[in-house]
C-alpha atoms as one frame of an Amber mdcrd trajectory, in Angstrom:
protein
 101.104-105.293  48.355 103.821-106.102  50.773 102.177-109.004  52.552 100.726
-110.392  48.864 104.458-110.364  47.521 105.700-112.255  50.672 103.106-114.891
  49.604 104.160-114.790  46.078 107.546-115.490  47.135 106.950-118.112  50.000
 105.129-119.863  47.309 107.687-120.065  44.726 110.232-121.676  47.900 107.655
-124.067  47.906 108.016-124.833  44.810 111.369-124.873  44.198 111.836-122.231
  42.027 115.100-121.183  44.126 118.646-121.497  43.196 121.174-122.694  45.284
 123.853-119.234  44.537 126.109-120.369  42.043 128.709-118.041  43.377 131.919
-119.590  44.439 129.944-123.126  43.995 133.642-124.689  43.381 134.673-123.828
  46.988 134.237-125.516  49.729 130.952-124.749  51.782 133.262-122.704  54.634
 134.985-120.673  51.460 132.279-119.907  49.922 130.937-116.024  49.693 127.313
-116.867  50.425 125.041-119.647  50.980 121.654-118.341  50.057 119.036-119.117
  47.396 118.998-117.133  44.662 116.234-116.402  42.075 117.093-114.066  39.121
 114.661-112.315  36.779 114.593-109.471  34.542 111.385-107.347  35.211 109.782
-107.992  32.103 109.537-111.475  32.312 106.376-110.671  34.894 104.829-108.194
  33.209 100.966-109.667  32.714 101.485-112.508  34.793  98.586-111.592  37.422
 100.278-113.957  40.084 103.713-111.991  39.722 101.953-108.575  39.358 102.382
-107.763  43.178 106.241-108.355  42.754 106.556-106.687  39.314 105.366-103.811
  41.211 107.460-103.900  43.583 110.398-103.895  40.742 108.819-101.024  39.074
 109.579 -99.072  42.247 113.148-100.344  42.379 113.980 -99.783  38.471 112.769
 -96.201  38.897 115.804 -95.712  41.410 118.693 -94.899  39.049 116.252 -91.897
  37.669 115.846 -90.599  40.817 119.748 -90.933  41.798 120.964 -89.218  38.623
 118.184 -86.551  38.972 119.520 -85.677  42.717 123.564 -86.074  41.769 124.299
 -86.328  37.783 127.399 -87.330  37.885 126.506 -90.009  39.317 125.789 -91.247
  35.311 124.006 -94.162  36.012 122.291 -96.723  33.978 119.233 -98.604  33.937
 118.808-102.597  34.638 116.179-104.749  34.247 117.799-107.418  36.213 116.739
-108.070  39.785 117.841-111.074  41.812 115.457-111.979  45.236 118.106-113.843
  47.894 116.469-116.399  50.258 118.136-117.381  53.927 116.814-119.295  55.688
 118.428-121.175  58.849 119.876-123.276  59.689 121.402-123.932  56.079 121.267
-120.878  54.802 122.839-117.762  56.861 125.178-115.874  55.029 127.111-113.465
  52.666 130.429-113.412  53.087 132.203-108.719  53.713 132.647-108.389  50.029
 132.904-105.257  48.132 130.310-105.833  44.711 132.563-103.784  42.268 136.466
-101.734  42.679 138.152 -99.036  40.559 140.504-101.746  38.851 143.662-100.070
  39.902 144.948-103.403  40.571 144.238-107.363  40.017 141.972-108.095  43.619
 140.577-104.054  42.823 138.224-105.952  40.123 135.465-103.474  38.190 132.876
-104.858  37.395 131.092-101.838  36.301 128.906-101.784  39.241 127.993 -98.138
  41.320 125.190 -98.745  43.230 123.964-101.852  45.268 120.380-101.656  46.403
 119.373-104.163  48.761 115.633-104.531  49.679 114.830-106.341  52.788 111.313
-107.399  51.120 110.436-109.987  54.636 112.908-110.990  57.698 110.856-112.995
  60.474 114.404-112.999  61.899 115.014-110.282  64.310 118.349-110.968  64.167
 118.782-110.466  60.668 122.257-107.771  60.581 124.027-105.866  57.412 127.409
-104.906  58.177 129.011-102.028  56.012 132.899-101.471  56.081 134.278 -98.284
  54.528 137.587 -98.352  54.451 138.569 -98.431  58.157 135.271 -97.477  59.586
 132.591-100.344  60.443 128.811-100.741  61.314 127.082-103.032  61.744 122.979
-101.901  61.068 120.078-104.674  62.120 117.665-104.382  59.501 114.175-105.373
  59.388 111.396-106.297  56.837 110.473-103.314  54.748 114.128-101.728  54.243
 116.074-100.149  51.927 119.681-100.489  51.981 121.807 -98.544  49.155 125.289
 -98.770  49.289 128.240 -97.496  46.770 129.781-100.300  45.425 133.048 -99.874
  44.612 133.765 -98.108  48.127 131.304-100.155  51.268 132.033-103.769  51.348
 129.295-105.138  53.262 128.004-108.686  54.518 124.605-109.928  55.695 124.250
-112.306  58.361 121.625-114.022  60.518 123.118-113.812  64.068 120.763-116.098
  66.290 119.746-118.772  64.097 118.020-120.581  66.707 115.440-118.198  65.821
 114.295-119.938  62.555 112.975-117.271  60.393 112.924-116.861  57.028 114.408
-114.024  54.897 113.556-112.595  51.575 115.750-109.823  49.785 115.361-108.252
  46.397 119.078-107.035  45.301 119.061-104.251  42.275 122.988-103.709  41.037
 123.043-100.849  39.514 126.205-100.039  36.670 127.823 -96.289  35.968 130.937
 -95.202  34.826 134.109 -94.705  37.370 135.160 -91.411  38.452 138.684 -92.183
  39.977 138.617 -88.519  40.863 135.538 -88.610  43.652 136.476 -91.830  43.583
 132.565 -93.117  43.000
């Protein structure tokens, strides 16, 4: 299924059917927070669409995460989304998102909270080796090298992370599926 979705998505580079990220589009390229492709779906927009029905699988496994969360840690409260968004790097143009925390407690203005809890990050294909997340907790750092095949799941409001290719002379491309997942804030746990 892997392999087949890899296709899929290959294809629909091909085609075009990748964004340029419209995030921080004002700035100038070196300000900008990421300089990927982006293509955003909600899962059932390829339901029944046999050339889509390898990826809509793979969706069905990542919408089914919340459930399991809240079944392990309740108070964790969180919500379902259909909404999935599959990055695309790809050097040399595109290498990059920028340490950035995807949600805060909104204590104060730059603590924004945007509802977000969980960040799920899916490293569908990397034929980079070089292909690195780094996670920042408050003063703590680590940097992981991920592969194809990978799960990343982060807390929001509390790991800022980035994603970088680090040897782009190795021209390889990069596919990631990115599930956001929304709860309430518990300033008390502070999750």
């Amino acid at each position: 299924m892997l392999k087949r979705t890899v296709e899929r998505l290959e294809l629909m580079e091909i085609e075009g059917r990748f964004d340029i990220s419209r995030q921080g589009l004002l700035l100038p390229p070196e300000e900008r927070p990421r300089n990927d492709k982006t293509f955003q779906f909600n899962m059932g927009n390829l339901e029944g669409i046999e050339e889509y029905k390898d990826l809509h699988a793979l969706t069905k496994l990542l919408y089914c995460l919340p459930f399991e969360l809240n079944q392990h840690a309740p108070m964790l409260q969180l919500q379902l989304t259909e909404h999935f968004e599959v990055s695309f790097l790809s050097p040399p143009d595109s290498l990059w998102y920028r340490m950035h925390l995807d949600s805060g407690f909104g204590r104060t203005e730059s603590d924004f909270d945007t509802g977000l809890k969980i960040t799920c990050i899916y490293i569908v294909s990397s034929q980079n080796e070089s292909l690195t997340v780094s996670l920042k907790n408050g003063d703590k750092m680590e940097e992981v090298r991920v592969k194809s095949n990978t799960l990343v799941v982060l807390k929001s409001r509390r790991v800022a992370y980035d994603i970088r290719i680090k040897n782009p002379e190795k021209t390889g491309k990069v596919f990631m599926m990115s599930l956001k997942i929304s709860g309430p804030v518990d300033h008390s746990k502070r999750i």
